[in-house]
Backbone atoms as SQL, in Angstrom:
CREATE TABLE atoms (id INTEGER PRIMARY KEY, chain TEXT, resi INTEGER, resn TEXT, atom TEXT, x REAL, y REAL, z REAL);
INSERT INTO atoms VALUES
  (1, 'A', 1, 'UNK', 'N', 64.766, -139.562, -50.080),
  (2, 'A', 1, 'UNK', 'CA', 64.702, -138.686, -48.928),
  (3, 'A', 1, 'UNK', 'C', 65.318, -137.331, -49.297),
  (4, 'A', 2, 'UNK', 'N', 65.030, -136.522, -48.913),
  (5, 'A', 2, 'UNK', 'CA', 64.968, -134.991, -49.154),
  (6, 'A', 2, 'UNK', 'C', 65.995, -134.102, -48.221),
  (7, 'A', 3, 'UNK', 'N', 67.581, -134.418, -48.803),
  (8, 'A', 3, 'UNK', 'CA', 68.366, -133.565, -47.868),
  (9, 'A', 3, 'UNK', 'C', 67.851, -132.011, -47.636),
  (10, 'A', 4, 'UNK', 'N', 67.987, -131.710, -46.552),
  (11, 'A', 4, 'UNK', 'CA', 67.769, -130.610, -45.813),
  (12, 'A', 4, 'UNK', 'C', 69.097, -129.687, -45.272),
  (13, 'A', 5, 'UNK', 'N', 70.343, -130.162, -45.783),
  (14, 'A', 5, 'UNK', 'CA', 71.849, -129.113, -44.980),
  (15, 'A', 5, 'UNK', 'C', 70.904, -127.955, -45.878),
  (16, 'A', 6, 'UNK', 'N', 71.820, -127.288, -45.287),
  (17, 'A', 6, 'UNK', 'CA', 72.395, -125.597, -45.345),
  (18, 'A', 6, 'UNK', 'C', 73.756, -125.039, -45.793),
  (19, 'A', 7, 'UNK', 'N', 74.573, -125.076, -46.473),
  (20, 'A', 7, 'UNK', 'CA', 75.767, -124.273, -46.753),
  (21, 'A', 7, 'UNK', 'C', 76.579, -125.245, -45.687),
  (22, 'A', 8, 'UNK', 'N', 76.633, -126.264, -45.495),
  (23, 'A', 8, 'UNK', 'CA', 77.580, -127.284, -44.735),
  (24, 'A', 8, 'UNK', 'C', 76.704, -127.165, -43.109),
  (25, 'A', 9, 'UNK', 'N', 75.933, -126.922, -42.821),
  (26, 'A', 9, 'UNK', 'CA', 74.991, -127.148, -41.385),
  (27, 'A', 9, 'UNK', 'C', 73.914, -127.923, -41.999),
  (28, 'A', 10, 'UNK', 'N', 73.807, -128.219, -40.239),
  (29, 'A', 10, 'UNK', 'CA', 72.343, -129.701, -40.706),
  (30, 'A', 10, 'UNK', 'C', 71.328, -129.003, -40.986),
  (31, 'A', 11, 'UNK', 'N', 70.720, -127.322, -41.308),
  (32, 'A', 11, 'UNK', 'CA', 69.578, -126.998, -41.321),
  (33, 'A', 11, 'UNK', 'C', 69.951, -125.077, -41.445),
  (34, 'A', 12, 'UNK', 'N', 68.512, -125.135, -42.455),
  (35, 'A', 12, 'UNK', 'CA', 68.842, -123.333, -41.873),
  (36, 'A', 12, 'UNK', 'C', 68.643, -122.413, -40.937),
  (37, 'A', 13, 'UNK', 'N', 68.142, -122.823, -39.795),
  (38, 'A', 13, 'UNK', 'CA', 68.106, -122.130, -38.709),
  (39, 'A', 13, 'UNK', 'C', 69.362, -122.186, -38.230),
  (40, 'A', 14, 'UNK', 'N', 69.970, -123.673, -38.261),
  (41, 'A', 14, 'UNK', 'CA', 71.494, -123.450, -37.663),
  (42, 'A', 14, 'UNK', 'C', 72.461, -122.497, -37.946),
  (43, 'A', 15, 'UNK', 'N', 72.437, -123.052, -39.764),
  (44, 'A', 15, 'UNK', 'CA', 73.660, -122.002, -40.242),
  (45, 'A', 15, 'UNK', 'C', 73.107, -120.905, -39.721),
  (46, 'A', 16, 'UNK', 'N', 71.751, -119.985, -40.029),
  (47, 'A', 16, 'UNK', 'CA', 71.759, -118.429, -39.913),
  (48, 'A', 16, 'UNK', 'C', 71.603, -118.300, -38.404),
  (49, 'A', 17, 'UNK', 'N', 71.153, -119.164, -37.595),
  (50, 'A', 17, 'UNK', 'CA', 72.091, -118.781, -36.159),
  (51, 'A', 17, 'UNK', 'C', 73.316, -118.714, -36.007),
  (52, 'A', 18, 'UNK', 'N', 74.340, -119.388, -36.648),
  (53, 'A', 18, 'UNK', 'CA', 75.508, -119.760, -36.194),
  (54, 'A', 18, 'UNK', 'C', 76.222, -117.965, -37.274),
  (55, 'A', 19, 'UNK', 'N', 75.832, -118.264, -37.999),
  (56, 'A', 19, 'UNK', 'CA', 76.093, -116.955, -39.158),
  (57, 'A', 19, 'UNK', 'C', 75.826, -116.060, -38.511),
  (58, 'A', 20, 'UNK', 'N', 74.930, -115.351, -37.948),
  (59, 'A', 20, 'UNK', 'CA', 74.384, -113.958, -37.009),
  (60, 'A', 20, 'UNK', 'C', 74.900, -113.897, -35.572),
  (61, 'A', 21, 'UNK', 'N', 75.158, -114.861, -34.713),
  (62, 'A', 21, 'UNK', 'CA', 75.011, -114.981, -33.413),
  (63, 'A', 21, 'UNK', 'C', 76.709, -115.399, -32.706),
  (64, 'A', 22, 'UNK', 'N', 77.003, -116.038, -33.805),
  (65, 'A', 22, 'UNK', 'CA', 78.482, -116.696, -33.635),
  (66, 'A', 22, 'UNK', 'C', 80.018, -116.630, -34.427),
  (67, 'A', 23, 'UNK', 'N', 79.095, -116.516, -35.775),
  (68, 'A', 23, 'UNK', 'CA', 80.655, -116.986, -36.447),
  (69, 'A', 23, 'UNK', 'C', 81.740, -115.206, -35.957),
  (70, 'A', 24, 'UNK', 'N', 81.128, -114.667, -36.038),
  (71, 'A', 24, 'UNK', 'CA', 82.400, -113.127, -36.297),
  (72, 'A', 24, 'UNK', 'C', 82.606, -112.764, -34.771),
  (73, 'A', 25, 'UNK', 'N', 82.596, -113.758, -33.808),
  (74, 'A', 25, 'UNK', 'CA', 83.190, -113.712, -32.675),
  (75, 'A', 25, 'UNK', 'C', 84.468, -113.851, -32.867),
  (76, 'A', 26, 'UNK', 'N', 85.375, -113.677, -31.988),
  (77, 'A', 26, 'UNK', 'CA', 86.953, -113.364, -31.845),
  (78, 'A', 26, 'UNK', 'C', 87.232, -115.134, -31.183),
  (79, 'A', 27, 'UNK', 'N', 88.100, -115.563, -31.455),
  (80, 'A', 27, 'UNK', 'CA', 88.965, -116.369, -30.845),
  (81, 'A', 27, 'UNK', 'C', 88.678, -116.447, -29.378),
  (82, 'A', 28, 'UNK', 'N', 89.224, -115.081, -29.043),
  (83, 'A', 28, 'UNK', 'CA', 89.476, -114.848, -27.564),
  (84, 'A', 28, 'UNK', 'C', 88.293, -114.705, -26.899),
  (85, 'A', 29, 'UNK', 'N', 86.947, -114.306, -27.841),
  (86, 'A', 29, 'UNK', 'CA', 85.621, -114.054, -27.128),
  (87, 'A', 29, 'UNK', 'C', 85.264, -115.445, -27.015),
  (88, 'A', 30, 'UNK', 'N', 84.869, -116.032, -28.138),
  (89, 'A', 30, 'UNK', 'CA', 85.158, -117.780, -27.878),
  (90, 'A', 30, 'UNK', 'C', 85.449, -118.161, -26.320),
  (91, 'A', 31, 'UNK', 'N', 86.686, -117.975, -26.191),
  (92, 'A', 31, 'UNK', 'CA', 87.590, -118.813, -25.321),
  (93, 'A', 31, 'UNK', 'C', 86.669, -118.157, -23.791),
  (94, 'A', 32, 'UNK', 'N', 87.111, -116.787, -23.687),
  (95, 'A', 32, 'UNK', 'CA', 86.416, -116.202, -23.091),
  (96, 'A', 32, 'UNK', 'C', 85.060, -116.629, -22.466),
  (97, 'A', 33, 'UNK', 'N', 83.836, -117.040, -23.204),
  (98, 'A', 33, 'UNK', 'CA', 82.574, -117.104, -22.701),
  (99, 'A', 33, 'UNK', 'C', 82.283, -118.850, -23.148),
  (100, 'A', 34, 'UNK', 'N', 83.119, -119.400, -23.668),
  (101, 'A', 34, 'UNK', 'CA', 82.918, -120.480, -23.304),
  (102, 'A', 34, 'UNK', 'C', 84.065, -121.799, -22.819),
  (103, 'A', 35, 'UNK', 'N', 85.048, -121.573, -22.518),
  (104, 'A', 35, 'UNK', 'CA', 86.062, -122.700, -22.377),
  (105, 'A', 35, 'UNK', 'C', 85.950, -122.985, -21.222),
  (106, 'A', 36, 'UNK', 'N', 85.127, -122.030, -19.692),
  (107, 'A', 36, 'UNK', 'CA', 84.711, -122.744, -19.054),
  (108, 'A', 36, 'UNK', 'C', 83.801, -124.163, -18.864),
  (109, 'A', 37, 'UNK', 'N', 83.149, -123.997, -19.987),
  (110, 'A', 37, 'UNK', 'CA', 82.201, -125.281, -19.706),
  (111, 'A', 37, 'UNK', 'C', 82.662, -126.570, -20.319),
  (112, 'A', 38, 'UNK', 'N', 82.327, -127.484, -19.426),
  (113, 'A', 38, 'UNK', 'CA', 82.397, -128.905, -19.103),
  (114, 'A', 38, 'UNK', 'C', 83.168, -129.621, -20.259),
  (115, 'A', 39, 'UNK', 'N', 81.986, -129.628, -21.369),
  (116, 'A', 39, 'UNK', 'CA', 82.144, -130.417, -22.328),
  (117, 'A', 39, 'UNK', 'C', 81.074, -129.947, -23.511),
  (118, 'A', 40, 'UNK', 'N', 80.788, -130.056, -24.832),
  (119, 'A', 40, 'UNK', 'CA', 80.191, -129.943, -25.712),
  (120, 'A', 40, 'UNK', 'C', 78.816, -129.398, -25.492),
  (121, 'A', 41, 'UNK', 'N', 78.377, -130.308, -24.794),
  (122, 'A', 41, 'UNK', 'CA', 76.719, -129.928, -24.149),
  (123, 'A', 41, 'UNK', 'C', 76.531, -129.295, -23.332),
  (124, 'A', 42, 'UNK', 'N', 77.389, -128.837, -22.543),
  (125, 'A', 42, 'UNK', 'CA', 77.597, -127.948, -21.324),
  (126, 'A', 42, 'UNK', 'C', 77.527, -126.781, -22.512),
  (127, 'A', 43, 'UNK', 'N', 78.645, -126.444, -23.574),
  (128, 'A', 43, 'UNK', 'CA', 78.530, -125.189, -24.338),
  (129, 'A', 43, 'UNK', 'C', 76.970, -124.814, -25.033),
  (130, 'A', 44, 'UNK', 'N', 76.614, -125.750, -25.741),
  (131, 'A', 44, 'UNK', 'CA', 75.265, -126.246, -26.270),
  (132, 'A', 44, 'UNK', 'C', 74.250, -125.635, -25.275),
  (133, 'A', 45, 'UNK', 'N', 74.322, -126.044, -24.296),
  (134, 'A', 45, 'UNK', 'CA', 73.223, -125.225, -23.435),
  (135, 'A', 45, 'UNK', 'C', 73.359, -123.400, -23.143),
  (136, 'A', 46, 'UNK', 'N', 74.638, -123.516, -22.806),
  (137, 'A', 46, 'UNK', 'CA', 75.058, -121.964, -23.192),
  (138, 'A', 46, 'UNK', 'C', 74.501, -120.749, -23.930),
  (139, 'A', 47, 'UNK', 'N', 74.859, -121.643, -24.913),
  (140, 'A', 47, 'UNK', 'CA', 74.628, -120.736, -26.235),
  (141, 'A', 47, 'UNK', 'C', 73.048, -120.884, -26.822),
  (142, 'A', 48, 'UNK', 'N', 72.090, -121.662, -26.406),
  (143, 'A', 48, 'UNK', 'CA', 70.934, -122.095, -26.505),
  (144, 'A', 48, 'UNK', 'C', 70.624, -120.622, -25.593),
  (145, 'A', 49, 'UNK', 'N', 70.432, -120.440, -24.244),
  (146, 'A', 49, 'UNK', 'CA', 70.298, -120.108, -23.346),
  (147, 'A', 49, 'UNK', 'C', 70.544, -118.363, -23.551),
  (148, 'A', 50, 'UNK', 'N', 71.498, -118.182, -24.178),
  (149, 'A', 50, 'UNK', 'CA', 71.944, -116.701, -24.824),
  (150, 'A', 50, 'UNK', 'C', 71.498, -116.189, -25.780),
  (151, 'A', 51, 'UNK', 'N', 70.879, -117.056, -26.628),
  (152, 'A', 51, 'UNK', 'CA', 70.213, -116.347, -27.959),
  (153, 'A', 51, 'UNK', 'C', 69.016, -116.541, -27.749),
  (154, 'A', 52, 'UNK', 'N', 68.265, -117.213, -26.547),
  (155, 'A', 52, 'UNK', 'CA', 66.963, -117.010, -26.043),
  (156, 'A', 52, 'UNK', 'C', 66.610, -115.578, -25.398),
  (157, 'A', 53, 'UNK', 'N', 67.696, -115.873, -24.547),
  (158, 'A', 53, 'UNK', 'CA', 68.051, -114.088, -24.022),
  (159, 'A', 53, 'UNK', 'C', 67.944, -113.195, -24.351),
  (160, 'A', 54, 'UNK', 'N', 68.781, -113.398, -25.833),
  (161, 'A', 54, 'UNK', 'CA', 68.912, -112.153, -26.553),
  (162, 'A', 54, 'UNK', 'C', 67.622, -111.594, -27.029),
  (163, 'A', 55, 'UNK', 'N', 66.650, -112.243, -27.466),
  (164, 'A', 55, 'UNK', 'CA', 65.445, -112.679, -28.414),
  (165, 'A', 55, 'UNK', 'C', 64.852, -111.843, -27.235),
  (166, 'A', 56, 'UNK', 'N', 64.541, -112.150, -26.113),
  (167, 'A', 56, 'UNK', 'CA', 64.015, -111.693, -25.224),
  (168, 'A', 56, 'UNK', 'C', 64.175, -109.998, -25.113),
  (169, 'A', 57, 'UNK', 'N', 65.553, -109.896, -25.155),
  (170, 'A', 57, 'UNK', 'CA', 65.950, -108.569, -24.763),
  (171, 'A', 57, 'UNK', 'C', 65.768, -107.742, -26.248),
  (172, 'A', 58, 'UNK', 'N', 65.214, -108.185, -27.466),
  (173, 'A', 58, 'UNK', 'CA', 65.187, -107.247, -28.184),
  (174, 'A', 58, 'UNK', 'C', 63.953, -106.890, -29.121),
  (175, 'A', 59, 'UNK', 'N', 62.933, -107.782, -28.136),
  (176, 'A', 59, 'UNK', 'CA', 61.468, -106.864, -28.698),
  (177, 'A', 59, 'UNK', 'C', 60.551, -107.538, -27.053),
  (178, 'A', 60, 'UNK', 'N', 59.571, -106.213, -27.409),
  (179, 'A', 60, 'UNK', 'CA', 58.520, -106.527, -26.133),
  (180, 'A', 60, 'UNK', 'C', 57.067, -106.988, -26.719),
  (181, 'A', 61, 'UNK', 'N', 57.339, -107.671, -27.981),
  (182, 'A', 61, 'UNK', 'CA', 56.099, -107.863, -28.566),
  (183, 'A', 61, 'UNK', 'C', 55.875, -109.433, -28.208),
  (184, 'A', 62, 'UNK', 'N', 55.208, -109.910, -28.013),
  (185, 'A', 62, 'UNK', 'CA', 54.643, -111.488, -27.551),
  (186, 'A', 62, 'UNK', 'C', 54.687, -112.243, -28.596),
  (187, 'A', 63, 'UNK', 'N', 54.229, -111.839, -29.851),
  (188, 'A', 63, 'UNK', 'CA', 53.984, -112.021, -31.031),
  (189, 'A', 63, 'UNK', 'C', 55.358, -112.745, -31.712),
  (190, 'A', 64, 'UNK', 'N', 55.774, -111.430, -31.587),
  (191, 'A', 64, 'UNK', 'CA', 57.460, -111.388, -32.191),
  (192, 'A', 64, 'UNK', 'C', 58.372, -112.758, -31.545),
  (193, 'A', 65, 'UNK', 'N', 58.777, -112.569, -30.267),
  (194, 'A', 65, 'UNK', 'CA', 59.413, -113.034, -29.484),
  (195, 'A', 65, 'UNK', 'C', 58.566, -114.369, -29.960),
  (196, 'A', 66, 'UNK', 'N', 57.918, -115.169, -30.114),
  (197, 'A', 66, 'UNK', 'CA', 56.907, -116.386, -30.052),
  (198, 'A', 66, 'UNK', 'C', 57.493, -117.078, -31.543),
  (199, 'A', 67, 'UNK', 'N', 57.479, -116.467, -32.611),
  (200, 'A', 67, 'UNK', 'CA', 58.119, -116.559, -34.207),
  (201, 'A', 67, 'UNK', 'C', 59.481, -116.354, -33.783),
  (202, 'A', 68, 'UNK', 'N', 60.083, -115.628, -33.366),
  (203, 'A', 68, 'UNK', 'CA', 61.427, -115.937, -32.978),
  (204, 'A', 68, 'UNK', 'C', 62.140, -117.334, -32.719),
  (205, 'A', 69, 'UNK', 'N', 61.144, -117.515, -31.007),
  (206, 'A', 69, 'UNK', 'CA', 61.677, -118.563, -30.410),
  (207, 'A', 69, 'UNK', 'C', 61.218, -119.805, -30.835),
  (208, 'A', 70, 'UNK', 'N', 60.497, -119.951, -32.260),
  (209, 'A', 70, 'UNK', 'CA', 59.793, -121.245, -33.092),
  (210, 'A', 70, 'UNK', 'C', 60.966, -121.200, -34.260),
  (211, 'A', 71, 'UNK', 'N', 61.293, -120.583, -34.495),
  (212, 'A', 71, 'UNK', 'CA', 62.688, -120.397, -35.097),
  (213, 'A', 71, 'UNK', 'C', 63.942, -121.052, -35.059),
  (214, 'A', 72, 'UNK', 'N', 63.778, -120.551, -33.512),
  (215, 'A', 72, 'UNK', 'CA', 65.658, -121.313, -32.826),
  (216, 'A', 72, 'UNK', 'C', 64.940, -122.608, -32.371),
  (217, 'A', 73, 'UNK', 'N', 63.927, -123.187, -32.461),
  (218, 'A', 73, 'UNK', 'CA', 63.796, -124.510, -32.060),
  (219, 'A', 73, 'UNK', 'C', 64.207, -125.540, -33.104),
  (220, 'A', 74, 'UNK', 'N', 64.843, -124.912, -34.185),
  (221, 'A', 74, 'UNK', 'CA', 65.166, -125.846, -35.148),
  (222, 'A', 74, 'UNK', 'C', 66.568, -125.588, -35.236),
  (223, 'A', 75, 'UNK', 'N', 67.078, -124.867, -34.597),
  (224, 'A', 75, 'UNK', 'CA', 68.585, -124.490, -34.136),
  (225, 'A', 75, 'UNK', 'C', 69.107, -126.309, -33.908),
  (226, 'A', 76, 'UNK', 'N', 70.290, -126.659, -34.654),
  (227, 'A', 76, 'UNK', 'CA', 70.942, -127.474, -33.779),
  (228, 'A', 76, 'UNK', 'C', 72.274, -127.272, -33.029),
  (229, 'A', 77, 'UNK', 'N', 71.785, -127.136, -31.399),
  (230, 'A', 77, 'UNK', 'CA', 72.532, -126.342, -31.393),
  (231, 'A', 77, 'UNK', 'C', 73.916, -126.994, -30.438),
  (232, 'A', 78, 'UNK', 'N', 73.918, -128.204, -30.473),
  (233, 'A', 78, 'UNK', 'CA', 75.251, -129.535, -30.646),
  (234, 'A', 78, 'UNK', 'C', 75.752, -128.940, -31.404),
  (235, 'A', 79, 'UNK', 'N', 75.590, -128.660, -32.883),
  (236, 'A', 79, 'UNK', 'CA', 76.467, -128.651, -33.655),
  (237, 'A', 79, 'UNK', 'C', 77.511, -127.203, -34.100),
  (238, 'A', 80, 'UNK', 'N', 76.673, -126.498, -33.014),
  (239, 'A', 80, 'UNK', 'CA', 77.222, -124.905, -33.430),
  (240, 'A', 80, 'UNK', 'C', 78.177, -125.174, -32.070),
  (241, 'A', 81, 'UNK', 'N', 77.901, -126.114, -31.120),
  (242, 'A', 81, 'UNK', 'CA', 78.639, -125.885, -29.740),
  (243, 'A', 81, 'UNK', 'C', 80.127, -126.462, -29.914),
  (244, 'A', 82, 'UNK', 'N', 79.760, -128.022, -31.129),
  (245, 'A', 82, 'UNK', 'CA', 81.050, -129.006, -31.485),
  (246, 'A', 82, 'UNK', 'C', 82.069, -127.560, -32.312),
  (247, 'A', 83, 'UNK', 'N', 81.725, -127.157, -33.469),
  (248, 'A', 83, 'UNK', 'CA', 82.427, -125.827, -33.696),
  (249, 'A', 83, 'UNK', 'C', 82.948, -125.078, -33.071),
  (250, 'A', 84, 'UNK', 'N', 82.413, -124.414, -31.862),
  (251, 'A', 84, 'UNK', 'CA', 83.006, -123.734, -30.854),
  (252, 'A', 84, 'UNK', 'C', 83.815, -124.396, -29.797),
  (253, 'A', 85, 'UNK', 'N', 83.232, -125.763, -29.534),
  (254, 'A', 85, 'UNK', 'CA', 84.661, -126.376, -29.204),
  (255, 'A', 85, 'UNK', 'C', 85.907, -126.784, -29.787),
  (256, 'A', 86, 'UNK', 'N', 86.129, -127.131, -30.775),
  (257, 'A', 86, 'UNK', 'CA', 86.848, -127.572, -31.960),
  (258, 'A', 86, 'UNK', 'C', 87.580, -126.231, -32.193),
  (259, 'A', 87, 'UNK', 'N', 87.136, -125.006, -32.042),
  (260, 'A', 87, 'UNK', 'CA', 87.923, -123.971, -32.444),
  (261, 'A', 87, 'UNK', 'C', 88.523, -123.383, -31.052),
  (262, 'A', 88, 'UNK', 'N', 87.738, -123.253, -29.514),
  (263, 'A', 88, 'UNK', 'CA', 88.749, -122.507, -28.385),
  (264, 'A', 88, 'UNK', 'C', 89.539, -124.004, -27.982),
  (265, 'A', 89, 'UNK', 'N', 89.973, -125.573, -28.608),
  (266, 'A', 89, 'UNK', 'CA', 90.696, -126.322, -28.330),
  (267, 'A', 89, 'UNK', 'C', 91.501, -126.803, -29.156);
């Protein structure tokens, strides 16, 4: 069987989401935009939900935005949320 990690993530959409979107956040931005939520999957949806957003907010091409969001569908994005919990706790 044919491992598939990334630089210690289950995949490369993760790491280079988690690399572009997350890691050079602050502590306090962390804590900030997510220590409200629930639990793991509560963050997970979050942050799913924000870089859809973002994607959205930074081209008006159909095209674009479509290869984008086929992109982050291979995001896992449990595992970028367990990180961000593990670090504002």
């Amino acid at each position: 069987m044919e491992n598939k990690t990334y630089n210690g993530w289950s995949n490369y959409a993760t790491w280079r989401i988690n690399l572009e979107h997350f890691s050079d956040r602050s502590l306090e931005d962390l804590k900030e935009n997510y220590e409200m939520c629930e639990d793991i999957y509560d963050i997970a949806q979050s942050i799913q939900a924000e870089t859809e957003d973002y994607i959205y907010t930074l081209s008006e091409n159909d095209m674009v935005v479509g290869y984008a969001l086929a992109f982050v569908e291979d995001v896992n994005w449990y595992e970028i949320a367990k990180w961000i919990y593990e670090d504002i706790n």
